[in-house]
TIGUDREN-139257 format. One record per residue (C-alpha): x, y, z; residue in one letter. Coordinates in steps of 0.001 Angstrom, whole numbers, plus 500000, padded with zeros to 6 digits. Example, Ala and Ser with C-alpha at 12.3 -4.5 7.8 and 13.67 -1.06 7.14 Angstrom:
// TIGUDREN-139257
512300495500507800A
513670498940507140S
END
This chain:
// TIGUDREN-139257
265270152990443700X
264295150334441320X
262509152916439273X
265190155444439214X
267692152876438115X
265579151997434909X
264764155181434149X
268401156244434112X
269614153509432471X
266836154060429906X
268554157552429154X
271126156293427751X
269802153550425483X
270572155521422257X
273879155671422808X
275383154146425948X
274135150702425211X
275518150533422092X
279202151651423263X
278138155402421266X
278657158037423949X
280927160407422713X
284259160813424916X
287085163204425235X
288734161411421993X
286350163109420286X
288359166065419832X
290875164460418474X
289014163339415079X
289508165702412267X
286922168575412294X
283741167593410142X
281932169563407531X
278047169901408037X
275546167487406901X
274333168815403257X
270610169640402754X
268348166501403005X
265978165771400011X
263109166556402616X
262323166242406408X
260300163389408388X
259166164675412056X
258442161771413999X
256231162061417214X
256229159234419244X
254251158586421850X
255608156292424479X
259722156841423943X
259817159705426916X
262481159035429156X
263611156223426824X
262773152437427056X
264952149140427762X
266840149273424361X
266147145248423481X
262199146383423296X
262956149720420692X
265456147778418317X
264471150597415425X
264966153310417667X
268168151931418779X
269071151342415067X
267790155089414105X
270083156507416749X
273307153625415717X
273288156080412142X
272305159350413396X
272414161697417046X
270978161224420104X
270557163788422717X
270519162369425895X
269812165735427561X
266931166924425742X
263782168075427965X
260232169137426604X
258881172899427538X
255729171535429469X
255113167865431390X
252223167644429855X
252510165403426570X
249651167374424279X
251301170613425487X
254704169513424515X
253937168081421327X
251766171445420597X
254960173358421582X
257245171215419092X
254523171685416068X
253965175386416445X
250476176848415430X
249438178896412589X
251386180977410451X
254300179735412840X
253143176163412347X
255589173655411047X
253794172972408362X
252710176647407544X
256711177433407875X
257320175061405038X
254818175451402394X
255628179224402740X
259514178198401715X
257889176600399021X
257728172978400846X
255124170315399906X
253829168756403671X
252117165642404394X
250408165248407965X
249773161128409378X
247989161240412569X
245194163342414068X
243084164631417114X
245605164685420270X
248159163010418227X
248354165275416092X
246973168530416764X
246562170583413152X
244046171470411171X
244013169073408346X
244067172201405745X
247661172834406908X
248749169718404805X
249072168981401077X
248224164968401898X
246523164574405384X
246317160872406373X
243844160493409667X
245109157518411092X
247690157416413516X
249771154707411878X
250580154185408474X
249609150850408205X
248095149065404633X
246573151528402442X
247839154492404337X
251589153385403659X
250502153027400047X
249449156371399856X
252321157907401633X
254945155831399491X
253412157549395957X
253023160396397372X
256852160799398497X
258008159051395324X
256019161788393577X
258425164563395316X
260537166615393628X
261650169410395272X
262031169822399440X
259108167866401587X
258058167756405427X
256288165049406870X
254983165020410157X
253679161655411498X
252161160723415123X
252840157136415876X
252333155140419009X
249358154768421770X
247970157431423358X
250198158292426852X
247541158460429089X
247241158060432242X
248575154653433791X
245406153012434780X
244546149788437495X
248112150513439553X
247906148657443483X
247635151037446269X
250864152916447342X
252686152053450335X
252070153619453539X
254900152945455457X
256323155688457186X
259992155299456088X
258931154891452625X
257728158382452344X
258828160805449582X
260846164074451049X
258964167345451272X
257931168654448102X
255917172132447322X
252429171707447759X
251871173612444316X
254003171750442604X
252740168521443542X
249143168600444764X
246162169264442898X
245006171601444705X
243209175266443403X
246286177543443789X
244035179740445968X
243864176947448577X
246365177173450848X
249003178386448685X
252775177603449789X
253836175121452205X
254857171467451577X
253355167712451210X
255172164061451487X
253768161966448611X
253610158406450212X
255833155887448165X
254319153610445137X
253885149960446098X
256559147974444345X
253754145996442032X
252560149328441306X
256442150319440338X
256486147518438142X
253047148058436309X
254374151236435399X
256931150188434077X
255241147351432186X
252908149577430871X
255218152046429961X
257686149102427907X
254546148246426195X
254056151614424726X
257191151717423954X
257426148657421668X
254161149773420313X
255679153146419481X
258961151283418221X
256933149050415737X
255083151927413961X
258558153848413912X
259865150356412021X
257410150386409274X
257836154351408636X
261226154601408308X
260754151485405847X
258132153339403627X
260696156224404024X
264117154718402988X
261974153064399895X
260167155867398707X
262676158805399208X
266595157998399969X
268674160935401214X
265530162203403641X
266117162891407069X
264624161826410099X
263741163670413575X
261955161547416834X
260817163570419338X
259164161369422276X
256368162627424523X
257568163626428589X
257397160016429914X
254401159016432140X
255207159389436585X
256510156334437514X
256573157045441015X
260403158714441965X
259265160747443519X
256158159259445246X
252413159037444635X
251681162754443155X
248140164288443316X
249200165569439906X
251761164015437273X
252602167703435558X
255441168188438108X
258712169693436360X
261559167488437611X
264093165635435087X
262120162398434768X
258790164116433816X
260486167068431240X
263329164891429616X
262312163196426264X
263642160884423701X
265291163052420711X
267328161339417643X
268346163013414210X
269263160718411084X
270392162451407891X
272842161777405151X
276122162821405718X
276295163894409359X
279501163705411202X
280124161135413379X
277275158839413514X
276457156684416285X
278023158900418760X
275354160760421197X
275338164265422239X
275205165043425962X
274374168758425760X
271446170402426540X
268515170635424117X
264623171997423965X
262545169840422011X
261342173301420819X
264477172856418930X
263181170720416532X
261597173299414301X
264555175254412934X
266704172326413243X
263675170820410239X
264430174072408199X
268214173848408450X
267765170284407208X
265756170894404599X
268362173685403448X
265159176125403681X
265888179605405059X
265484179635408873X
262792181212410954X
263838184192413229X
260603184191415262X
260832180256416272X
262120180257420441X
264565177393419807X
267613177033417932X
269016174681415219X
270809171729416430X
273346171706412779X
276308172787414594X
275322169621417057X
275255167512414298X
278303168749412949X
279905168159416152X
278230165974419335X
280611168105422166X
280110171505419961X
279097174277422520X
275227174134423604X
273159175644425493X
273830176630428925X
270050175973429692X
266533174936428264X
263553176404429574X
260252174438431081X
256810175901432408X
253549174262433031X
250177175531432315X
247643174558434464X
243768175749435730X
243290179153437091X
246772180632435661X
248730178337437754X
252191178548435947X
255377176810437332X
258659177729435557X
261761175544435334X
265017175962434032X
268008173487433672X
271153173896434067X
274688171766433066X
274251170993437097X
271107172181438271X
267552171905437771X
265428175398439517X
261928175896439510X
259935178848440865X
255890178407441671X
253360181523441615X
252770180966445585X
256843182328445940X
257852177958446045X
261032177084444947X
263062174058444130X
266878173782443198X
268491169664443033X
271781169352442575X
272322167331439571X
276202166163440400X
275193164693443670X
271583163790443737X
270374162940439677X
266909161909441167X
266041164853442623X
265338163689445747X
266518166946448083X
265257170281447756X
268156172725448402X
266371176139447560X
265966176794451609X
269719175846451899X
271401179153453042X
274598178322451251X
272500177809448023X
271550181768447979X
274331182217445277X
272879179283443000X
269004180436443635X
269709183822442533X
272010183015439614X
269109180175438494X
266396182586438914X
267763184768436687X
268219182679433775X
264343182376433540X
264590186040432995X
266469186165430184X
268005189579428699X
266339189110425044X
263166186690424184X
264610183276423023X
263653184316419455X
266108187528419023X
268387185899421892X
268350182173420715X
267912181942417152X
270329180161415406X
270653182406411836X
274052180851411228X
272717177274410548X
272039178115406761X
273424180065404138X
270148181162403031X
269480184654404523X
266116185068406609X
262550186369404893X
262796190165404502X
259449190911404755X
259161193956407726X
258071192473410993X
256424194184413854X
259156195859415963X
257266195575419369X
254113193521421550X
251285195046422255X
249014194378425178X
245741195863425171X
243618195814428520X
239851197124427950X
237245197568430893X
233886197829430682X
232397200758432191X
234917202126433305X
234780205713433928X
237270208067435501X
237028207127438953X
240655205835439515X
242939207251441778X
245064208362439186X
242722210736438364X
242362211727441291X
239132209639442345X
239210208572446377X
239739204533444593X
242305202097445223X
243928201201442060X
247177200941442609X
248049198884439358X
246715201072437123X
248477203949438775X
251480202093438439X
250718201799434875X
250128205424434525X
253167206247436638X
255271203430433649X
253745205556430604X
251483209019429567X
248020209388431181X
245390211081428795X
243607212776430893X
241014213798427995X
239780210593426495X
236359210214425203X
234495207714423324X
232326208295420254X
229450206479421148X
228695205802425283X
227795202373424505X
230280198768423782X
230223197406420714X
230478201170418669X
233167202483421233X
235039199346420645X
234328198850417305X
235756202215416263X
238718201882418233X
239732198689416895X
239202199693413474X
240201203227413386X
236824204264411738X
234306206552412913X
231287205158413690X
230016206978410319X
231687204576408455X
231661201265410328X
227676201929410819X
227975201049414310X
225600202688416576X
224489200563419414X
225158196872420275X
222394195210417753X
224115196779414574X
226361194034413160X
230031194653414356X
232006193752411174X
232469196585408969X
233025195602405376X
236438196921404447X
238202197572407578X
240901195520408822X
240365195091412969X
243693196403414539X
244301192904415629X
244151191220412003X
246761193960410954X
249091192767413489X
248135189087412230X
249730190229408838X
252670191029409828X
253762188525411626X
252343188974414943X
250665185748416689X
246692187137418147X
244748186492421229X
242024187749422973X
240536186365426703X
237224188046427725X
235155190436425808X
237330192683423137X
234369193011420765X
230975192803421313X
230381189875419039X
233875187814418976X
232938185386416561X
233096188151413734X
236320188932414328X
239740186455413461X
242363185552415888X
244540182972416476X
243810182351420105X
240036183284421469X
239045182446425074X
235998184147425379X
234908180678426458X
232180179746429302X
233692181656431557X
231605184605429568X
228904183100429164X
228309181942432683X
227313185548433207X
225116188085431953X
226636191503432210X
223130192942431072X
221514191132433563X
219646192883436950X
217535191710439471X
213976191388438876X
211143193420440987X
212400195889443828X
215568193829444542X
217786196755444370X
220110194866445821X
220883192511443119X
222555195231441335X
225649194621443900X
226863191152444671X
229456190591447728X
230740187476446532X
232265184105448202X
235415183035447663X
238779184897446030X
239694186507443158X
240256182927440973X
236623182233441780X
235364185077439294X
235243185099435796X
237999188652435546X
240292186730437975X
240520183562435674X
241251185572432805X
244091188092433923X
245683184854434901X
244798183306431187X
246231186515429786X
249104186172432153X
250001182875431050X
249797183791427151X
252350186427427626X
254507183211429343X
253627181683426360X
254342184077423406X
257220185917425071X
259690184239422480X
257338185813419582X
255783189159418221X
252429189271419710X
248846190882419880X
247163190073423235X
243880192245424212X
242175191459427716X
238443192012428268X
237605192465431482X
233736192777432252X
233564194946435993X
232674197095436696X
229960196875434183X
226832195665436413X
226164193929438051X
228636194827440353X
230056191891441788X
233361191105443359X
235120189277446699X
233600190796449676X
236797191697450891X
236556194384448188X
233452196001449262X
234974196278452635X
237654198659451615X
233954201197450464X
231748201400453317X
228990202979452171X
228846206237455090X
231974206841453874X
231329207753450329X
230440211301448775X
228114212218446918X
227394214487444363X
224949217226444868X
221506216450443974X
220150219556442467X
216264220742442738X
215918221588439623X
217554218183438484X
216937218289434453X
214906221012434715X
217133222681432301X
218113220221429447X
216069219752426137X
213308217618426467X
214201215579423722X
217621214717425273X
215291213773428844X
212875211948426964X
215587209701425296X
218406209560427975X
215848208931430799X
215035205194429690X
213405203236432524X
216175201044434130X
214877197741435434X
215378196439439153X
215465200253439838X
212429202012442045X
211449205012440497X
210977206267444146X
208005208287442984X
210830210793440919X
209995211466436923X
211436210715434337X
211996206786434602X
215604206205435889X
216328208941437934X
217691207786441909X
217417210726444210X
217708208518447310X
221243208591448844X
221390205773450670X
220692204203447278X
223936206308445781X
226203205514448647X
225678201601448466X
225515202009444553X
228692203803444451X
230740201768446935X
229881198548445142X
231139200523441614X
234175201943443475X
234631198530444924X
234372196339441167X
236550198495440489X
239514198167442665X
238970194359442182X
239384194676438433X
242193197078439131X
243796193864441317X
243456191520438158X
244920194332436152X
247934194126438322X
248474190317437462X
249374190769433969X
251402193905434968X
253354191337437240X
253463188947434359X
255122191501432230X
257735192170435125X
258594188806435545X
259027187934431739X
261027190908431120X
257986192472428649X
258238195708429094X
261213196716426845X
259254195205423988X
255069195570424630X
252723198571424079X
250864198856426636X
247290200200426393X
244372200606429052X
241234201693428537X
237785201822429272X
235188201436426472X
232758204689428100X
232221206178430996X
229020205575432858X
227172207675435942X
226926207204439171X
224187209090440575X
224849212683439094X
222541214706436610X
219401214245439100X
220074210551439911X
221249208536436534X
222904204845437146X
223638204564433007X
226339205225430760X
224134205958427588X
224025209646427109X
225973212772425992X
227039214229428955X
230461214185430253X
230307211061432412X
228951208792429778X
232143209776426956X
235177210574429436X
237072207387429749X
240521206635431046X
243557206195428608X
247122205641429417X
249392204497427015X
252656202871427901X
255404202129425527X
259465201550425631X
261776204707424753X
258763206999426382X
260934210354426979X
258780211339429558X
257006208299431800X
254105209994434215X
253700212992432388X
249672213738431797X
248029215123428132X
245731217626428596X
244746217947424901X
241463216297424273X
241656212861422536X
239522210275421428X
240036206235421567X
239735206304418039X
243081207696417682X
244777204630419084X
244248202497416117X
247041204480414321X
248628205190417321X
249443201185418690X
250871200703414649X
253268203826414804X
254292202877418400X
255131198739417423X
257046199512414183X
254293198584411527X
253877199987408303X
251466203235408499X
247836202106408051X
245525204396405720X
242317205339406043X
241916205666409161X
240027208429411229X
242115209073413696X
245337210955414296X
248067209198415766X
249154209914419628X
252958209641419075X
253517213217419098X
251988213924422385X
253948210964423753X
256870212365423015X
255700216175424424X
252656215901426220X
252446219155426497X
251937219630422639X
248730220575421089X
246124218774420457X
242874218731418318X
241187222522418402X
238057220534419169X
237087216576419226X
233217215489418676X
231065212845419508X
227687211513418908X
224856209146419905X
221912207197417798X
218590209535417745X
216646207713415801X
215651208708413225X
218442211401413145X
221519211790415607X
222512213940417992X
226145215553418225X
228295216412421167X
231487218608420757X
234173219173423417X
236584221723423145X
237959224679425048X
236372223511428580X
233006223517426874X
230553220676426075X
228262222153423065X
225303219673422317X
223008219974419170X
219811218155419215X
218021217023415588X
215081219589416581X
217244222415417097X
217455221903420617X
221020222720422162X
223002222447425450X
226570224324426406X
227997223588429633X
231330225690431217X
233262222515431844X
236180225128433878X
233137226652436015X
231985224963439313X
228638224367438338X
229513222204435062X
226664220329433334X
224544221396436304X
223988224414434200X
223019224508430432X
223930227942429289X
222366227383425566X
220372230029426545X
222336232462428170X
222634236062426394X
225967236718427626X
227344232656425809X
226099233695422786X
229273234053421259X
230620230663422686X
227377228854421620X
228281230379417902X
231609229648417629X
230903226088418595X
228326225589416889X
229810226096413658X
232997224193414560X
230392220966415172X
228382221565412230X
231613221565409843X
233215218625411812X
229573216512410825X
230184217917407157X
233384216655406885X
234608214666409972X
237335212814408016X
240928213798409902X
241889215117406972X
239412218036407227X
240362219641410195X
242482222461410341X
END
């Protein structure tokens, strides 16, 4: 109780020790006019002021808040102090900084590493240390004597908030036992062990109690001395400037026991220290009890400043607080924590409540009017249904905070006009993926991404322009032909000089970028503002097969759950960046590597594909017998780990019990990345992201799987190496699970995702946009859509059109296959008197598309 009492009392040091809380008389005064623009803005963040501090140890603070606003209810969007202050700063072109030297702002940055975490470059005067002690306060002083126009400085000051270190051993008496709290929330536990369920944190010690809060004080005065000698430089150097503190989430001090884990999203560990000084504002001294986001801070710096607000930022400006301390609030601020594995809590709070909800289905509703410390869980109360529901709900909100929030009244200077992107877009890519889904009718579970094709328009015609990654992916996400990007295979370098990667046009226009897993082949030639292709990636070698005769290398039933492989970790990384963008425009394109081989997933997967169970394809006699033997030569490389089983050309699998166990472990890679393609569907359900995201899913080529005489490889020209699965999703679809019959290629989504999110058209490109078979699927399409492979020297071209697959070898060689007929590519009919005509017909179509195979060509 000791604890609770100090930390409570510490609340209120900015105002309620000095006599400043604002009562009813308040409303009495005369109405006050806004504070005027401040010559520039100081961001102060302070490490070791979270929660507050005993008010005789933090006389500046105390002084800071006597002439300006504190908010005693102002709570930080993550526990975690690096995440919060990350949060408050912004990053890139939304940065604070990057905000105000667009308005035309000159920025100075004093701190760095955690304490400050920007790129130096982002500041006009970038001073290292984190306090601006001797020849750093020099510095600073000329430097803001030397301002004449508007100015933001942004200065970390204080220790470090670590961890509180050398504490006596809890208690471990019985009746000093915390109540029941989530076992998510709490323990630090993997959330795939033993998800759901509760722990009791044993009680701290009272020595360790009061080494906390020693330690804590300390910081504090630390924090308070640096603050002293700032606001000094600053009241010299540059009169009229106002000042913002923000303090870090205060360190556990034990309320509410000994936690595994000190990220826990109650009051004590969210609510932080938040004061506002600038000339002229209304009613100084007196303290604001409404509820505030420190993500707040960053328009509330604009509005200051008198520079013209930000409509993307997720919090909104605090001027109408300053004008008036009881002016209507907020009705709630929004928490979350990020942690390992896509664990992600959400919290919101209430005038009286404080909910959180926990990925395991946990929940925790305290009742701020009669228990302030949180110490009784009521979510299980049956006469709390009403509250649960109503609380659960606000973290759903109708609009994202930045259309919903935004505060575009706090300045008379209107908002930047240039044209923003209208909509998200999501973009899930998986390797080797070929058409064997159920929603194309394949005997495979993947009931996500038949929910996603059921949600938008399936294109049931989709083929690739090379069978291989990086040139499939490269001319998709640059909206050239492989002609042009000179792209062939995965050696050729990936950055084509002059195109602008879909993703970097997005980046343009306003639209924050990420990527998790493999997007392009080589990521580090390609910009974006979050990459986490990190050593999850490389802990694997999709390439990689087992050495000798150890067939069975090629399928792996793994250990362990989903979280334990590399896909699972990042759906759940892409599932908490669309937590953590859902207030902005963004970009966001998942990689997911299976079922490229080796296949390996849970075993619990490969249960669901026993391998008697699966069919095959028919093995013909006469195998190849019948295709060019250029095109065997090439497409039969030898494919190591694999027997030959005495069977020429290299490559070539006859044996079924091979096929069956080959196939089941495909089919069952692919159901498992079907299950981590449903976790970022269910993120976009519970953040409300479908009214504003393009959705795309794709697979980068097809690949075989024992038919054409036995091929395991994706490589070639037939109809199983370019047929890929495409369904596009997108708000205002007039017809949702309607299928396009019309051939297409993946290089048409380029202009397709910019039409579809409200950007500017894009020229240049070689593809055609989608839109209009989105909006009537049953439209036409392209009167024929072609395709090619490296030969080396020369290439080899592939046209599909009209049921037919024509193929043109460089020695004159051809194949044409009746796609509508039973025996398919089983059956080249190059040769056939009675195709003549066909063969003709297509041939010339190919050879004028390779003349000219610009868009702007074809008829």
């Amino acid at each position: 109780m000791m604890a609770r009492s100090v930390a409570r009392r510490s609340l209120f040091l900015l105002g309620a020790s000095l006599g400043l809380v604002a009562g009813p008389s308040c409303r009495l005064l005369s109405p006050a006019a806004p504070p005027p623009p401040a010559r520039g803005v100081v961001l102060v963040l302070a490490a070791g002021f979270g929660g507050g501090g005993a008010a005789e140890r933090t006389p500046a603070l105390v002084r800071l808040a006597a002439s300006g606003r504190a908010f005693e209810a102002a709570f930080a969007p993550d526990p975690e102090p690096g995440a919060a202050r990350a949060a408050v700063l912004g990053a890139d072109g939304r940065s604070i900084a990057a905000l105000f030297r667009a308005r035309g702002a000159a920025t100075a940055g004093l701190g760095g590493g955690r304490s400050l975490p920007l790129d130096p470059a982002a500041w006009d005067l970038h001073l290292a240390d984190d306090l601006p002690a001797g020849a750093h306060e020099s510095r600073l002083e000329a430097w803001l004597r030397a301002r004449a126009g508007p100015f933001l400085v942004v200065a970390a000051v204080g220790a470090d908030p670590g961890p509180v270190r050398g504490l006596p051993p809890p208690a471990t008496a019985a009746g000093q036992l915390a109540p029941p709290l989530p076992r998510i929330a709490v323990a630090d536990l993997a959330f795939s062990d033993r998800p759901g369920g509760t722990v009791r944190p044993p009680a701290w010690s009272e020595p360790a109690r009061r080494r906390a809060e020693s330690v804590h004080l300390e910081r504090s005065m630390v924090a308070d001395a640096a603050l002293a000698r700032l606001v000094a430089v600053v009241d010299r150097a540059a009169p009229g400037t106002a000042l913002v503190v923000v303090g870090d989430p205060p360190p556990d001090r034990g309320a509410h026991g000994l936690l595994a884990r000190p990220d826990a999203l109650f009051d004590e560990t969210l609510r932080s220290t938040l004061v506002v000084r600038t000339p002229g504002l209304a009613r100084p001294g007196r303290s604001s009890p409404r509820l505030v986001s420190t993500l707040d801070v960053a328009p509330t710096l604009l509005a200051l400043a008198g520079l013209a607000p930000e409509p993307a930022l997720a919090g909104r400006s605090l001027m109408p607080l300053l004008t008036d301390p009881l002016a209507p609030g907020s009705t709630e601020v929004l928490s979350s924590v990020e942690r390992k594995a896509g664990r992600v809590g959400r919290s919101v709070r209430s005038l009286r409540w404080r909910y959180s909800e926990w990925p395991d289905g946990s929940r925790e509703l305290y009742d701020h009017d009669a228990d302030p410390g949180e110490t009784t869980n009521l979510a299980a109360r049956p006469e709390r249904r009403a509250s649960v529901a109503e609380m659960s709900r606000l973290l759903e909100p109708s609009l994202p905070p930045a259309e919903g929030r935004s505060d575009a009244s706090s300045s008379s200077t209107p908002p930047r006009s240039e044209p923003r992107p209208k909509r998200n877009v999501l973009i899930i890519l998986v390797d080797d993926l070929n058409t064997r889904v159920g929603a194309w009718g394949a005997p495979v579970k993947t009931p996500a991404i038949d929910r996603l094709a059921a949600r938008g328009v399936r294109f049931d015609l989709a083929y690739v322009p090379v069978a291989m990654c990086s040139p499939s992916r490269v001319s998709m996400l640059t909206g050239w032909r492989p002609e042009r990007t000179g792209v062939w295979n995965n050696l050729d370098p990936p950055r084509p000089e002059g195109a602008v990667p879909l993703q970097e046009r997005f980046a343009a226009h306003g639209a924050v970028t990420a990527a998790v897993g493999k997007v392009y082949h080589f990521p580090e030639q390609f910009r974006w503002a979050v990459s986490d292709r990190s050593a999850d990636v490389a802990e694997e070698d999709p390439d990689a097969r087992a050495s000798g005769d150890d067939v069975q290398g090629l399928w792996v039933e793994a250990p362990g759950t989903d979280l334990d492989q590399p896909d699972g970790r990042r759906a759940r990384r892409a599932a908490a960046l669309l937590e953590r963008f859902r207030s902005r425009r963004f970009f966001l394109a998942l990689g997911l590597v299976r079922p490229h081989t080796r296949w390996i997933a849970p075993a619990r997967y490969f249960a669901l594909y026993p391998p008697e169970t699966i069919a095959l394809p028919p093995f013909p006699a006469r195998g190849l017998a019948d295709v060019p033997a250029i095109a065997v030569k090439t497409l039969a490389q030898p494919l190591p780990g694999l027997p030959l089983l005495g069977r020429e050309p290299a490559g070539l699998v006859p044996d079924p019990a091979f096929r069956r166990r080959a196939v089941a472990a495909y089919q069952a890679c692919v159901t498992f990345a079907d299950a981590q393609v449903g976790v970022v569907l269910d993120a976009l359900d519970r953040f409300d992201l479908w009214k504003d995201t393009v959705i795309v899913l794709a697979g980068d080529n097809g690949y075989h799987l024992g038919d054409h005489g036995g091929f395991f490889r994706k490589d070639t020209l037939f109809e199983e190496g370019l047929h890929v699965p495409l369904i596009v999703a997108a708000p205002g679809l007039p017809r949702t699970g309607a299928v396009v019959r019309s051939p297409v290629e993946l290089l048409d989504l380029y202009p397709t995702v910019v039409e579809l999110a409200g950007l500017p058209p894009a020229e240049g490109l070689d593809g055609r946009s989608l839109v209009p078979l989105l909006v009537d699927p049953a439209a036409a399409g392209r009167p024929a859509e072609s395709y090619r492979r490296v030969q080396p020297p020369e290439r080899a071209w592939s046209l599909r059109s009209d049921g037919f697959r024509y193929t043109l070898w460089p020695d004159g060689s051809e194949e044409l296959y009746d796609l509508r007929s039973r025996a398919g590519e089983q059956e080249n009919l190059a040769s056939r008197p009675d195709r003549a005509a066909a063969r003709a017909r297509l041939r010339a179509r190919l050879e004028a598309l390779v003349a000219s195979p610009r868009p702007a060509a074809e008829p």
